[in-house]
N, C-alpha and C positions, 0 to 999 in steps of 0.2 A: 504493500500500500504506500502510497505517493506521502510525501511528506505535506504536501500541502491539502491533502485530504484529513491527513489527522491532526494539524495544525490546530483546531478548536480545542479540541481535548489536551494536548500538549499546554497551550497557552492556559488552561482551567486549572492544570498539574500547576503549572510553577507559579501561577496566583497563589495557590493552596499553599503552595512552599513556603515561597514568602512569607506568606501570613503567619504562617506556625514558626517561622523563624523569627518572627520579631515577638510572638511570644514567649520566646524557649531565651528573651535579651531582655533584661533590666533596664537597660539604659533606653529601650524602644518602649517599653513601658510605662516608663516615665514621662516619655518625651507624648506620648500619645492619649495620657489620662492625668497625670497631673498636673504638667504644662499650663494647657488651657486654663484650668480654673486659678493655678497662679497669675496668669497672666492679666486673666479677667476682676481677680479680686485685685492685682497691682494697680491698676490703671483707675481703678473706680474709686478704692479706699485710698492708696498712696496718694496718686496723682487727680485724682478728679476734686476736691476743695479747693487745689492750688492752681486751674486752668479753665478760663471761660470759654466757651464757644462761640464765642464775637455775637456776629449779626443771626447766625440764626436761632439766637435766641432759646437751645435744646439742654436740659441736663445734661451733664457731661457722661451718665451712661448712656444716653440714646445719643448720643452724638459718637460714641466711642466704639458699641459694640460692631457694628460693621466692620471695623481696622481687628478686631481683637479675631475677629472668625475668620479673615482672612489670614493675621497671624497665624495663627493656632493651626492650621490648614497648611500655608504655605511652609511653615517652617519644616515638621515633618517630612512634606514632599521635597525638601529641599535633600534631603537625608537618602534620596534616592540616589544621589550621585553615588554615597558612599557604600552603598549594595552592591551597585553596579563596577565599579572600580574593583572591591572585593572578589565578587565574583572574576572580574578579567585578569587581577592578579595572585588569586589564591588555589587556580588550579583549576577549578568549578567548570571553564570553559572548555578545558582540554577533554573532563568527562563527556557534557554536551555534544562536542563533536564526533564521538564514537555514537550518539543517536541517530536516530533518523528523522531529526525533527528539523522546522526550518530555521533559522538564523535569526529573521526578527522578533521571532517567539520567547528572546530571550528577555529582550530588550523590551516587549511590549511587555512581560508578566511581572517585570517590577514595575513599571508604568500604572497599570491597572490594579497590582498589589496597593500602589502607593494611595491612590484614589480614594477607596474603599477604605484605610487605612485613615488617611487623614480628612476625610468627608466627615468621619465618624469623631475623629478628635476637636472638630469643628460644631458640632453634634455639643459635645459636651462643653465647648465653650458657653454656647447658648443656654445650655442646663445651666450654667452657673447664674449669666448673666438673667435669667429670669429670678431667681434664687435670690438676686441682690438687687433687685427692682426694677429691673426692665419690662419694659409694659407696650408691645408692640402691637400698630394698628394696622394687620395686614389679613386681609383676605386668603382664601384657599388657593387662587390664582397668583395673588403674589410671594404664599411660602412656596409655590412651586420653581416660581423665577428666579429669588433667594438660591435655593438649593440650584439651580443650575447654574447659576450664577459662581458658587462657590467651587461648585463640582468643575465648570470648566476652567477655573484658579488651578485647584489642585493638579486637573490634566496638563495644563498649560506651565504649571511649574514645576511638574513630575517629568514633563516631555522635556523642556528646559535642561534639568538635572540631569536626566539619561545623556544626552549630546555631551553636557560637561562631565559625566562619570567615564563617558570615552573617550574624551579628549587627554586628560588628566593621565599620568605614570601609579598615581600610588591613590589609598584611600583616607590619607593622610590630605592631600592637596586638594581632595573631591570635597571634601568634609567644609573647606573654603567659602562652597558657594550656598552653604545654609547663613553664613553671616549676611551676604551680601540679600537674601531674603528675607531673613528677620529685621533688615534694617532698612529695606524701602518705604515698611511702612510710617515711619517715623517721619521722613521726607515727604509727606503727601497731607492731603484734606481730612487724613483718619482719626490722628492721633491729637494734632491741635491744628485752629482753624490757617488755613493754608494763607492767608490773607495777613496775618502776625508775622510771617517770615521776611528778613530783610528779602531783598532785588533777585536775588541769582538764584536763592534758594524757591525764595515764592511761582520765580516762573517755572522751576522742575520739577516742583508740586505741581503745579497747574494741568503741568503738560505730561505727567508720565503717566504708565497705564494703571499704576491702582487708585488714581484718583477719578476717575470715570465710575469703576468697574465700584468704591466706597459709597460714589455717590450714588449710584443707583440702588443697592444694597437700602443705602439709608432714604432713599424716595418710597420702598417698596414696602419697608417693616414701619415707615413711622407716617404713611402715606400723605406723602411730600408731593411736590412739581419734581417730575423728572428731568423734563428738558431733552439734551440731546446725548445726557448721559448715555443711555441706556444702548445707544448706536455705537458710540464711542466704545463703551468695554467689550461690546459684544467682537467690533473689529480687533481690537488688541489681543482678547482672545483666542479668536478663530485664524488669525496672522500667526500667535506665535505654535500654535500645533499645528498648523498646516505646514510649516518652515521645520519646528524641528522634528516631526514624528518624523519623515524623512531623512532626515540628515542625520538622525538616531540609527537608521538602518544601516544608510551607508556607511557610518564610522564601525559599526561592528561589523560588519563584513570584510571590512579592510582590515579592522584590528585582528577576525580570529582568523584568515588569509597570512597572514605573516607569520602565523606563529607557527 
């Protein structure tokens, strides 16, 4: 049988893998259940007395928790480099290729491992942030676009992550590109209002893609005016998987080809 006939089943195999692998890891379990609600109870109790919300005039949890789920989400999925790297440097691959399975099935089962993985860690961010008074005004149609919303974050910086887990020599260097995710949000409309930033900082807020993808987030749960938000993340989105699911391929084909 073809490998591309069993490709489905393969790809379901090393979802499952993944997943029992990051439970059988301490440090993946922390990062995926405690995390969050640190994060959420940091920014609300720490930091929310000492940060107003300019002009739109919101508590600083309803102003905050959009950044905090895309946190909690992205950061995890950022953690996929470091599977990935692992796996190409710890042997993992060499086994693989005595299968008969296809090449991007590798690449894609920490992709989608990571999804399900941090969807769910985002999941619980929310559990907290209702816990500590969040009070959202949103429709059955708008927690649907939330959740897709999120889910195509985590795809989009799970796919991210895989390109830079094959770029990358060690799991040590891979590990890099979860800072550079837990700290965009900070730079944006999420965490405080984008408008308080001096000149250089304010226009990178303005202009980068999780300040679109927050603002619709926060139109949807606290049923705001969207605008043109909601175009804007959608494109930022669907650019960056369509760029790097591809280019995730190509780099491991060439990576396990050389070896």
């Amino acid at each position: 049988m073809s490998a591309s006939l069993t490709a489905p089943g393969d790809l379901r195999r090393l979802v499952v893998r993944d997943l029992r692998r990051d439970l059988r890891v301490l440090d993946g379990l922390i990062v995926n259940t405690a995390l969050p609600v640190m994060i959420m109870v940091l920014f609300v109790y720490v930091f929310g007395g000492a940060i107003t919300t300019g002009s739109s005039g919101l508590d600083y949890i309803d102003f905050v928790v959009p950044a905090v789920l895309l946190m909690s989400g992205g950061y995890g999925a950022a953690l996929t480099a470091v599977t990935i790297a692992e796996d190409m440097t710890g042997g993992m691959i060499d086994r693989f290729r005595t299968l008969p399975i296809s090449g991007w099935v590798v690449p894609a089962g920490h992709v989608v491992a990571s999804v399900i993985r941090n969807v769910g860690s985002s999941a619980i961010a929310l559990a907290a942030a209702l816990l500590l008074g969040f009070r959202p005004d949103a429709s059955l149609a708008d927690w649907a676009l939330v959740l897709a919303l999120v889910t195509g974050y985590v795809l989009a910086m799970s796919a991210l992550a895989a390109v830079w887990g094959l770029l990358v020599s060690s799991s040590q260097a891979a590990g890099a590109f979860s800072f550079f995710v837990l700290f965009l949000p900070y730079v944006s409309d999420g965490i405080v209002p984008a408008q308080t930033m001096p000149g250089v900082l304010r226009d990178f807020a303005y202009n980068q893609p999780l300040t679109p993808i927050i603002e619709t987030m926060r139109s949807l749960l606290l049923g705001l005016p969207m605008g043109s938000s909601g175009a804007v993340a959608t494109a930022w989105l669907a650019a960056t998987v369509v760029v790097c699911v591809p280019v995730a391929a190509v780099l491991f084909r060439r990576r396990t080809a050389s070896r």
